[in-house]
N, C-alpha and C positions, 0 to 999 in steps of 0.2 A: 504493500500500500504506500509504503512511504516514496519508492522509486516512484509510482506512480503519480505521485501526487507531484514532487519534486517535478519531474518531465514536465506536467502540463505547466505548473509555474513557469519553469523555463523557456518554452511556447511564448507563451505570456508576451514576457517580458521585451521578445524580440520583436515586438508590437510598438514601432515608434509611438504611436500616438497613445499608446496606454504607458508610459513608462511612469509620470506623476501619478498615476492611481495609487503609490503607497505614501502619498500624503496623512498626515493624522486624521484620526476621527473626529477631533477637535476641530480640523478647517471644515469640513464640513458640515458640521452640530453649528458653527461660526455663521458660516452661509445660512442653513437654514434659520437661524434669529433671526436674518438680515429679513430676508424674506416672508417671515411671523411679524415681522414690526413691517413693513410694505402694507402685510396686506389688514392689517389692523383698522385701517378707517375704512379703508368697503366694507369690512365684516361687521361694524358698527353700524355704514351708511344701512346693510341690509337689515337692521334689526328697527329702524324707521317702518319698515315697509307691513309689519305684522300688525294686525289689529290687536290693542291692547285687551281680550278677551281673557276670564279667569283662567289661568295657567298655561295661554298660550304664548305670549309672547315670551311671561318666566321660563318655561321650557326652550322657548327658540335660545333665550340669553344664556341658558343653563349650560345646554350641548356646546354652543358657541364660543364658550372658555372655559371649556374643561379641558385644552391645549389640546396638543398632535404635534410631531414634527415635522407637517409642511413639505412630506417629501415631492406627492404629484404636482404642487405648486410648484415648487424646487424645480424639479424634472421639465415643467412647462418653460417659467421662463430663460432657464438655462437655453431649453433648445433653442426658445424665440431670437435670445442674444449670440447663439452661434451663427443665426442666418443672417437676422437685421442690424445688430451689432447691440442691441439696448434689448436689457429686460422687461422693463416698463410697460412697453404695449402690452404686452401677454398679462399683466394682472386682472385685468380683469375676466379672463378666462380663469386665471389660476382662483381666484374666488369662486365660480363657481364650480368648478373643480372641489372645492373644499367645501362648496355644500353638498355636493353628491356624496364628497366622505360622509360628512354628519349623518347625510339621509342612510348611506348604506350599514355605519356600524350602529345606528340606533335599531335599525331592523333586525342586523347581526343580531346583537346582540337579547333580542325577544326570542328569535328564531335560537338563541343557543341556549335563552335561560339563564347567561350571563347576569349577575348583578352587580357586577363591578367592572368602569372601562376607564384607565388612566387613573386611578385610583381610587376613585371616587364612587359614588352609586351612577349605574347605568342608569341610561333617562326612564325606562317603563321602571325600574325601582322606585326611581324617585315619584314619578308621575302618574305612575298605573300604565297600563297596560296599552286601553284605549289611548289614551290620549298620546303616551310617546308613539302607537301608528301614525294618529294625525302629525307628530312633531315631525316626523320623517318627512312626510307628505310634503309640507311646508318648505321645506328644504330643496325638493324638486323644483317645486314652482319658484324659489329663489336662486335657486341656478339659472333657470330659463330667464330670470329677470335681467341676471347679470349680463348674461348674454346679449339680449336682447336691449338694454340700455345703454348699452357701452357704445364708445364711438367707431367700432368696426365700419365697414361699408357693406351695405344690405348682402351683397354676397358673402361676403365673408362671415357674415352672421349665421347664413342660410347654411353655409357649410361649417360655421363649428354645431350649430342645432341636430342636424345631420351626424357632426360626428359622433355626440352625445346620445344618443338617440341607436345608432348603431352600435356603438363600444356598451350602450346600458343595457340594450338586451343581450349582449356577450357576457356580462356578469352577472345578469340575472340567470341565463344558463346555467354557469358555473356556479352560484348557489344551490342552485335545482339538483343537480350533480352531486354537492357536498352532500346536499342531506339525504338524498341516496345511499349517498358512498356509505353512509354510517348504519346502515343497514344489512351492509356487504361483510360477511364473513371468512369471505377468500379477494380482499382489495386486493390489485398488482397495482405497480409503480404506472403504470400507463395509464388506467383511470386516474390515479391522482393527478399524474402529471397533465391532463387533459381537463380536468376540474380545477386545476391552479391558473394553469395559461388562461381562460376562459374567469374565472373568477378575480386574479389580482393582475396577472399580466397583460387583461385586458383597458384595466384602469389605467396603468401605466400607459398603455399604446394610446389611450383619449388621452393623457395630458401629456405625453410627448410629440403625437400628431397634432393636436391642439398648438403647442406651441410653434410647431413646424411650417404650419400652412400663417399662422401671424404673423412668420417671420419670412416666408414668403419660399419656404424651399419647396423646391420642383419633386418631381412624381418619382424618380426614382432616389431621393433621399429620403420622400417619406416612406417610403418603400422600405427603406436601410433603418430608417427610426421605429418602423412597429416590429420588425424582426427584433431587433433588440432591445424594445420594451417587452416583447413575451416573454422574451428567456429571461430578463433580467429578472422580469417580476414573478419568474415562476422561482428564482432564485431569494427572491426578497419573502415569499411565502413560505419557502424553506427555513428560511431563518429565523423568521417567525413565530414557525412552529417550536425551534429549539429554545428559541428564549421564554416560552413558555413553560420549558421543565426549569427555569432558571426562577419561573418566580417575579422575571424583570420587567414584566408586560402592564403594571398597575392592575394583577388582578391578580387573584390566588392560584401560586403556582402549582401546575395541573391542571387548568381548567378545561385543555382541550383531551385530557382524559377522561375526566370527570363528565364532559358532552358527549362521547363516544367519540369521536373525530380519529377517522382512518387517517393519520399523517402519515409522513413518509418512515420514519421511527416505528409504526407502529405495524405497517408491510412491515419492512424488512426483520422486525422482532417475528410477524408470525410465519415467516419465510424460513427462519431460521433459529426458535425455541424449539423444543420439547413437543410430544403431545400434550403433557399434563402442563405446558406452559403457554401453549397456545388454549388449552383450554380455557385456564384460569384469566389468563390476556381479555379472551371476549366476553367472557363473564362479566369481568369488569366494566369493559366497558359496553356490554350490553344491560348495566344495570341502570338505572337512574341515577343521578348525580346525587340526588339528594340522600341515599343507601349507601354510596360509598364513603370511603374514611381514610384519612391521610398515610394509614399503613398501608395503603391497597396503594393509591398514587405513588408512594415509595418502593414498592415490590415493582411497578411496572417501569418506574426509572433505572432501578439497577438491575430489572431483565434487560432496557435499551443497550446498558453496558454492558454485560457480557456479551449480547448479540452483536456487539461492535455497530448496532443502529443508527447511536449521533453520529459517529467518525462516517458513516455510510451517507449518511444526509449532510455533513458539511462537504464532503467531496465532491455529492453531486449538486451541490450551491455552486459550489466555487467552478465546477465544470461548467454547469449553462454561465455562468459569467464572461467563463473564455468562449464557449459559441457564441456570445451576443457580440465579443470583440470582433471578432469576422467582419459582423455590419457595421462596429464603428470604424472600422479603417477609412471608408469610402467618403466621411463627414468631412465637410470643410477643416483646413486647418487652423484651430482659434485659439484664443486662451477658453472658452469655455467649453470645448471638444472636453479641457481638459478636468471641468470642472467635474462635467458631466459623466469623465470617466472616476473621478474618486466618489461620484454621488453614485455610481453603479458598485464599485467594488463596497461602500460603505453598507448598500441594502443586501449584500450577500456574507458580510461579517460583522454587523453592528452588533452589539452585547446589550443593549437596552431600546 
Protein backbone atom coordinates (compact mmCIF):
# COMPACT_ATOMS: atom_id res chain seq x y z
CA UNK A 1 0.00 0.00 0.00
CA UNK A 2 2.59 2.28 0.90
CA UNK A 3 4.50 1.82 -2.79
CA UNK A 4 1.28 2.53 -3.85
CA UNK A 5 0.39 5.39 -2.47
CA UNK A 6 3.83 6.94 -2.65
CA UNK A 7 3.61 6.34 -6.94
CA UNK A 8 0.51 8.05 -7.29
CA UNK A 9 1.92 11.03 -5.01
CA UNK A 10 4.78 11.07 -7.34
CA UNK A 11 2.30 11.22 -10.44
CA UNK A 12 1.01 14.11 -8.76
CA UNK A 13 3.54 16.13 -8.25
CA UNK A 14 4.88 16.04 -11.89
CA UNK A 15 1.66 18.04 -12.51
CA UNK A 16 3.05 21.65 -13.06
CA UNK A 17 0.09 23.23 -12.32
CA UNK A 18 -0.67 21.33 -9.13
CA UNK A 19 2.74 21.79 -7.53
CA UNK A 20 1.26 24.64 -4.76
CA UNK A 21 -1.55 22.23 -3.64
CA UNK A 22 0.64 21.54 -0.53
CA UNK A 23 0.00 24.90 0.76
CA UNK A 24 -1.20 24.90 4.59
CA UNK A 25 -4.73 24.27 5.58
CA UNK A 26 -4.42 27.42 7.15
CA UNK A 27 -4.22 29.48 3.55
CA UNK A 28 -7.20 28.08 2.64
CA UNK A 29 -9.52 28.15 6.05
CA UNK A 30 -7.79 32.17 5.33
CA UNK A 31 -9.53 32.25 1.87
CA UNK A 32 -12.59 30.95 2.93
CA UNK A 33 -13.01 33.89 5.85
CA UNK A 34 -12.28 36.10 3.19
CA UNK A 35 -15.15 34.96 1.35
CA UNK A 36 -17.71 34.34 4.63
CA UNK A 37 -17.09 38.07 5.30
CA UNK A 38 -17.84 38.96 1.16
CA UNK A 39 -20.65 37.37 1.38
CA UNK A 40 -22.10 38.47 4.70
CA UNK A 41 -24.29 41.56 3.41
CA UNK A 42 -26.22 39.45 0.74
CA UNK A 43 -26.89 36.91 3.29
CA UNK A 44 -28.39 39.63 5.49
CA UNK A 45 -29.73 41.71 2.37
CA UNK A 46 -31.76 38.10 1.86
CA UNK A 47 -33.10 37.97 5.29
CA UNK A 48 -35.08 41.42 4.35
CA UNK A 49 -36.81 39.54 1.85
CA UNK A 50 -38.85 36.92 4.56
CA UNK A 51 -42.04 37.86 5.93
CA UNK A 52 -41.74 38.49 9.56
CA UNK A 53 -44.39 35.48 10.39
CA UNK A 54 -44.00 33.55 13.90
CA UNK A 55 -40.98 31.51 13.59
CA UNK A 56 -40.34 32.11 10.03
CA UNK A 57 -38.19 34.50 9.48
CA UNK A 58 -36.25 33.35 13.27
CA UNK A 59 -35.68 30.08 11.60
CA UNK A 60 -34.48 31.63 8.16
CA UNK A 61 -31.91 33.91 10.65
CA UNK A 62 -31.36 30.80 12.72
CA UNK A 63 -29.96 28.34 9.80
CA UNK A 64 -28.31 31.55 8.35
CA UNK A 65 -25.55 31.75 11.17
CA UNK A 66 -25.13 28.72 12.20
CA UNK A 67 -21.79 29.11 9.99
CA UNK A 68 -20.27 26.58 7.13
CA UNK A 69 -17.17 26.86 5.54
CA UNK A 70 -18.16 28.42 2.32
CA UNK A 71 -16.53 25.92 0.32
CA UNK A 72 -19.17 25.91 -3.03
CA UNK A 73 -18.91 29.74 -2.64
CA UNK A 74 -15.06 29.35 -2.43
CA UNK A 75 -15.06 26.97 -5.50
CA UNK A 76 -17.42 29.55 -7.41
CA UNK A 77 -15.80 32.51 -7.30
CA UNK A 78 -12.26 31.04 -7.53
CA UNK A 79 -13.40 29.76 -10.90
CA UNK A 80 -15.16 33.10 -11.86
CA UNK A 81 -11.49 34.82 -11.20
CA UNK A 82 -9.51 32.24 -13.04
CA UNK A 83 -11.41 33.32 -16.34
CA UNK A 84 -12.44 37.13 -15.66
CA UNK A 85 -9.68 37.99 -13.44
CA UNK A 86 -12.15 39.26 -10.36
CA UNK A 87 -14.19 37.38 -7.86
CA UNK A 88 -16.64 39.61 -7.27
CA UNK A 89 -19.01 39.06 -10.07
CA UNK A 90 -19.62 35.56 -9.07
CA UNK A 91 -21.09 36.51 -5.43
CA UNK A 92 -23.91 36.61 -6.16
CA UNK A 93 -24.29 33.22 -7.57
CA UNK A 94 -22.17 32.18 -4.71
CA UNK A 95 -25.11 33.38 -2.28
CA UNK A 96 -27.38 31.48 -3.76
CA UNK A 97 -25.29 28.66 -3.82
CA UNK A 98 -25.30 28.96 -0.05
CA UNK A 99 -28.95 28.99 0.19
CA UNK A 100 -29.30 25.68 -1.72
CA UNK A 101 -26.66 24.59 1.06
CA UNK A 102 -29.11 25.77 3.83
CA UNK A 103 -32.10 24.24 1.91
CA UNK A 104 -30.23 20.80 1.34
CA UNK A 105 -28.79 20.14 4.82
CA UNK A 106 -31.91 21.34 6.69
CA UNK A 107 -33.74 18.55 4.71
CA UNK A 108 -30.55 16.24 5.31
CA UNK A 109 -30.78 16.53 8.18
CA UNK A 110 -34.83 15.49 8.93
CA UNK A 111 -34.20 12.92 6.22
CA UNK A 112 -31.33 11.53 8.74
CA UNK A 113 -32.97 12.24 12.05
CA UNK A 114 -29.81 14.24 12.77
CA UNK A 115 -30.21 16.76 15.66
CA UNK A 116 -27.21 18.24 15.78
CA UNK A 117 -25.53 20.29 12.45
CA UNK A 118 -22.23 22.45 13.23
CA UNK A 119 -22.89 22.04 16.75
CA UNK A 120 -25.68 23.34 17.44
CA UNK A 121 -29.40 21.97 17.39
CA UNK A 122 -30.53 21.06 13.79
CA UNK A 123 -33.28 23.59 12.52
CA UNK A 124 -36.42 20.66 12.78
CA UNK A 125 -34.92 20.25 16.52
CA UNK A 126 -35.02 23.50 17.11
CA UNK A 127 -38.34 24.37 15.14
CA UNK A 128 -40.25 21.14 14.67
CA UNK A 129 -40.42 19.26 12.07
CA UNK A 130 -43.03 21.17 9.89
CA UNK A 131 -41.80 24.15 9.94
CA UNK A 132 -37.99 23.49 9.26
CA UNK A 133 -39.76 21.63 5.80
CA UNK A 134 -41.04 25.12 5.01
CA UNK A 135 -37.43 26.76 6.39
CA UNK A 136 -35.81 24.62 3.50
CA UNK A 137 -38.40 25.72 1.01
CA UNK A 138 -37.69 29.35 1.75
CA UNK A 139 -34.26 28.92 0.89
CA UNK A 140 -35.01 27.66 -2.70
CA UNK A 141 -37.19 30.60 -3.54
CA UNK A 142 -34.17 32.79 -2.00
CA UNK A 143 -31.74 31.20 -4.21
CA UNK A 144 -33.81 31.96 -7.32
CA UNK A 145 -34.11 35.46 -6.00
CA UNK A 146 -30.59 35.81 -5.91
CA UNK A 147 -30.22 34.91 -9.05
CA UNK A 148 -32.76 36.59 -10.44
CA UNK A 149 -31.89 40.18 -8.93
CA UNK A 150 -28.51 40.37 -9.55
CA UNK A 151 -27.05 42.31 -12.32
CA UNK A 152 -26.27 39.37 -14.69
CA UNK A 153 -27.79 39.85 -18.26
CA UNK A 154 -31.03 38.16 -18.91
CA UNK A 155 -29.10 35.32 -20.48
CA UNK A 156 -26.99 34.64 -18.29
CA UNK A 157 -29.49 34.58 -15.62
CA UNK A 158 -31.58 32.11 -17.80
CA UNK A 159 -28.43 29.99 -17.80
CA UNK A 160 -27.34 29.90 -14.35
CA UNK A 161 -31.51 29.19 -13.51
CA UNK A 162 -30.92 26.29 -15.99
CA UNK A 163 -27.81 25.32 -14.37
CA UNK A 164 -29.56 25.16 -10.89
CA UNK A 165 -32.20 23.44 -11.93
CA UNK A 166 -30.39 20.65 -13.67
CA UNK A 167 -27.31 20.04 -11.15
CA UNK A 168 -30.70 20.16 -8.38
CA UNK A 169 -32.38 17.29 -9.79
CA UNK A 170 -28.74 15.59 -9.82
CA UNK A 171 -28.62 15.79 -6.13
CA UNK A 172 -31.83 15.18 -5.49
CA UNK A 173 -31.11 11.67 -7.24
CA UNK A 174 -28.25 11.09 -5.36
CA UNK A 175 -30.30 11.59 -2.17
CA UNK A 176 -32.89 9.16 -3.44
CA UNK A 177 -29.84 6.71 -3.98
CA UNK A 178 -28.54 7.39 -0.36
CA UNK A 179 -31.56 6.23 1.22
CA UNK A 180 -31.69 3.36 -0.69
CA UNK A 181 -28.38 2.54 -0.37
CA UNK A 182 -29.13 2.02 3.55
CA UNK A 183 -31.34 -0.48 2.98
CA UNK A 184 -28.73 -2.44 0.94
CA UNK A 185 -27.00 -5.23 2.78
CA UNK A 186 -24.53 -6.35 0.11
CA UNK A 187 -23.47 -2.14 -0.97
CA UNK A 188 -20.35 -2.31 -3.58
CA UNK A 189 -18.15 0.60 -3.85
CA UNK A 190 -19.87 1.49 -7.40
CA UNK A 191 -23.35 2.39 -5.99
CA UNK A 192 -21.61 4.43 -3.47
CA UNK A 193 -19.45 5.97 -5.75
CA UNK A 194 -22.43 6.68 -8.11
CA UNK A 195 -24.67 8.04 -5.02
CA UNK A 196 -21.68 10.42 -4.10
CA UNK A 197 -20.91 11.94 -7.69
CA UNK A 198 -24.67 12.59 -8.14
CA UNK A 199 -25.25 13.71 -4.40
CA UNK A 200 -22.09 16.12 -3.51
CA UNK A 201 -20.16 16.13 -6.64
CA UNK A 202 -22.94 17.39 -8.29
CA UNK A 203 -23.00 20.48 -6.07
CA UNK A 204 -19.70 21.02 -6.74
CA UNK A 205 -20.17 20.87 -10.72
CA UNK A 206 -23.27 23.89 -10.13
CA UNK A 207 -20.97 26.01 -8.25
CA UNK A 208 -17.81 25.52 -10.38
CA UNK A 209 -19.86 25.77 -13.76
CA UNK A 210 -21.78 28.42 -12.14
CA UNK A 211 -18.62 30.24 -11.73
CA UNK A 212 -17.22 29.32 -15.08
CA UNK A 213 -19.88 30.46 -17.45
CA UNK A 214 -19.80 34.21 -15.14
CA UNK A 215 -16.43 34.24 -15.83
CA UNK A 216 -17.04 33.80 -19.32
CA UNK A 217 -15.20 30.20 -20.11
CA UNK A 218 -15.97 28.46 -23.26
CA UNK A 219 -17.50 24.88 -23.69
CA UNK A 220 -14.71 22.90 -23.46
CA UNK A 221 -13.23 24.35 -20.08
CA UNK A 222 -16.53 23.91 -18.68
CA UNK A 223 -16.40 20.75 -19.89
CA UNK A 224 -12.62 20.20 -17.83
CA UNK A 225 -14.50 22.08 -14.62
CA UNK A 226 -17.50 19.59 -14.18
CA UNK A 227 -15.02 16.43 -14.67
CA UNK A 228 -13.36 17.80 -11.90
CA UNK A 229 -15.89 18.89 -9.79
CA UNK A 230 -17.23 15.12 -9.63
CA UNK A 231 -14.28 13.55 -8.79
CA UNK A 232 -13.30 16.09 -6.60
CA UNK A 233 -16.43 16.14 -4.69
CA UNK A 234 -16.91 12.41 -4.70
CA UNK A 235 -13.58 12.93 -2.93
CA UNK A 236 -14.70 15.63 -0.56
CA UNK A 237 -17.71 13.10 0.59
CA UNK A 238 -15.14 10.78 1.26
CA UNK A 239 -13.66 12.64 3.77
CA UNK A 240 -16.51 13.59 5.15
CA UNK A 241 -17.42 10.54 5.96
CA UNK A 242 -14.10 9.82 7.95
CA UNK A 243 -14.36 12.81 9.90
CA UNK A 244 -17.32 11.79 11.03
CA UNK A 245 -15.76 8.67 13.15
CA UNK A 246 -13.41 11.61 14.21
CA UNK A 247 -16.33 13.24 16.09
CA UNK A 248 -15.06 16.64 14.02
CA UNK A 249 -18.23 17.27 12.13
CA UNK A 250 -20.21 19.44 15.03
CA UNK A 251 -22.39 16.41 15.64
CA UNK A 252 -21.84 13.39 17.73
CA UNK A 253 -19.31 11.23 16.43
CA UNK A 254 -20.88 8.31 14.60
CA UNK A 255 -23.63 9.67 13.50
CA UNK A 256 -23.46 8.23 10.19
CA UNK A 257 -23.48 4.81 11.87
CA UNK A 258 -25.95 5.53 14.10
CA UNK A 259 -28.23 6.51 10.53
CA UNK A 260 -27.36 3.33 8.95
CA UNK A 261 -25.23 5.12 6.18
CA UNK A 262 -23.50 2.57 3.63
CA UNK A 263 -20.20 4.67 3.57
CA UNK A 264 -17.23 3.61 1.92
CA UNK A 265 -15.62 2.24 5.57
CA UNK A 266 -18.57 0.56 5.83
CA UNK A 267 -18.27 -1.65 2.04
CA UNK A 268 -15.10 -2.31 2.54
CA UNK A 269 -15.57 -3.42 6.43
CA UNK A 270 -18.40 -5.80 5.18
CA UNK A 271 -16.04 -6.96 2.15
CA UNK A 272 -13.63 -7.87 4.30
CA UNK A 273 -14.86 -8.94 8.30
CA UNK A 274 -15.82 -12.17 9.52
CA UNK A 275 -19.31 -13.65 9.02
CA UNK A 276 -20.09 -13.14 12.64
CA UNK A 277 -18.63 -9.40 11.97
CA UNK A 278 -20.43 -8.64 9.12
CA UNK A 279 -23.34 -9.95 10.86
CA UNK A 280 -23.06 -7.95 13.80
CA UNK A 281 -21.92 -4.74 11.35
CA UNK A 282 -25.62 -4.76 9.91
CA UNK A 283 -27.28 -5.30 12.95
CA UNK A 284 -26.12 -2.27 13.90
CA UNK A 285 -26.76 -0.44 11.63
CA UNK A 286 -29.99 -1.91 10.73
CA UNK A 287 -31.11 -0.80 14.14
CA UNK A 288 -32.56 2.57 14.83
CA UNK A 289 -30.26 5.10 16.10
CA UNK A 290 -32.12 5.79 18.99
CA UNK A 291 -31.34 1.53 20.36
CA UNK A 292 -27.84 1.88 19.68
CA UNK A 293 -25.19 2.83 22.21
CA UNK A 294 -21.77 4.20 22.12
CA UNK A 295 -20.18 0.64 22.73
CA UNK A 296 -21.67 -0.41 19.47
CA UNK A 297 -20.25 2.83 17.53
CA UNK A 298 -16.82 2.00 19.06
CA UNK A 299 -16.95 -1.86 18.13
CA UNK A 300 -17.75 -0.65 14.58
CA UNK A 301 -14.78 1.97 14.48
CA UNK A 302 -12.15 -0.56 15.55
CA UNK A 303 -13.61 -3.21 13.07
CA UNK A 304 -12.91 -0.14 10.23
CA UNK A 305 -9.26 -0.61 11.77
CA UNK A 306 -8.51 -3.81 11.58
CA UNK A 307 -10.23 -4.17 8.03
CA UNK A 308 -7.61 -1.48 7.04
CA UNK A 309 -11.27 0.45 5.88
CA UNK A 310 -10.12 4.26 6.71
CA UNK A 311 -6.58 3.61 5.07
CA UNK A 312 -8.82 2.12 2.02
CA UNK A 313 -11.06 5.22 1.88
CA UNK A 314 -8.39 7.81 2.39
CA UNK A 315 -6.45 6.28 -0.65
CA UNK A 316 -9.30 6.31 -2.66
CA UNK A 317 -9.88 10.22 -1.61
CA UNK A 318 -6.75 11.03 -2.44
CA UNK A 319 -6.82 8.89 -5.97
CA UNK A 320 -10.10 10.78 -7.54
CA UNK A 321 -8.08 13.89 -6.51
CA UNK A 322 -5.29 12.82 -8.97
CA UNK A 323 -8.08 11.90 -11.63
CA UNK A 324 -9.73 15.31 -11.37
CA UNK A 325 -5.81 16.75 -11.96
CA UNK A 326 -6.04 15.27 -15.57
CA UNK A 327 -8.90 18.02 -16.10
CA UNK A 328 -7.08 20.79 -14.34
CA UNK A 329 -4.18 20.66 -16.59
CA UNK A 330 -6.17 22.08 -19.47
CA UNK A 331 -7.40 25.60 -17.03
CA UNK A 332 -5.87 28.64 -17.94
CA UNK A 333 -2.62 29.40 -16.25
CA UNK A 334 -3.42 31.91 -13.10
CA UNK A 335 -2.79 32.44 -9.63
CA UNK A 336 -6.20 31.14 -9.00
CA UNK A 337 -5.70 27.77 -11.12
CA UNK A 338 -3.77 27.64 -8.20
CA UNK A 339 -5.98 28.41 -5.48
CA UNK A 340 -8.36 26.20 -6.74
CA UNK A 341 -5.84 23.41 -6.77
CA UNK A 342 -5.17 23.78 -2.70
CA UNK A 343 -9.13 24.22 -2.27
CA UNK A 344 -9.21 20.77 -4.14
CA UNK A 345 -6.54 18.98 -2.21
CA UNK A 346 -7.83 20.73 1.16
CA UNK A 347 -11.61 18.87 0.47
CA UNK A 348 -9.90 15.52 0.04
CA UNK A 349 -7.79 15.81 3.55
CA UNK A 350 -9.35 18.53 5.74
CA UNK A 351 -9.45 17.17 9.49
CA UNK A 352 -12.41 19.39 10.57
Amino acid sequence: MKGRRSTRMADLTRLPAIQLVMGSDEDVESFLQTVDRQLEPYLKRSLTCIPAEDGLKEGVSYQVHSGGKRIRAALCVTVCELFCGSSQRALCFAVALEHLQNFSLIHDDIADGDPQRRGQASAWACFGLAQAITLGDVFVALSAISILESTYSQQLKLRLMQLAAQWGLEMAEGQSLDIQLRANNTPSVEAYLECTRKKTGAFLAMAMLGGGMIGGAREKELSALKEFALLAGTAFQIRDDLLDLLGSKGRPLGSDILEGKRTLPVIHALQHASDAERSRLLSILNTPRVANTADEVQWVCQLYQQTGAIEYAEGLSEHLIEQASVHFRTLPERKAKYRLARIATYLSQRRH
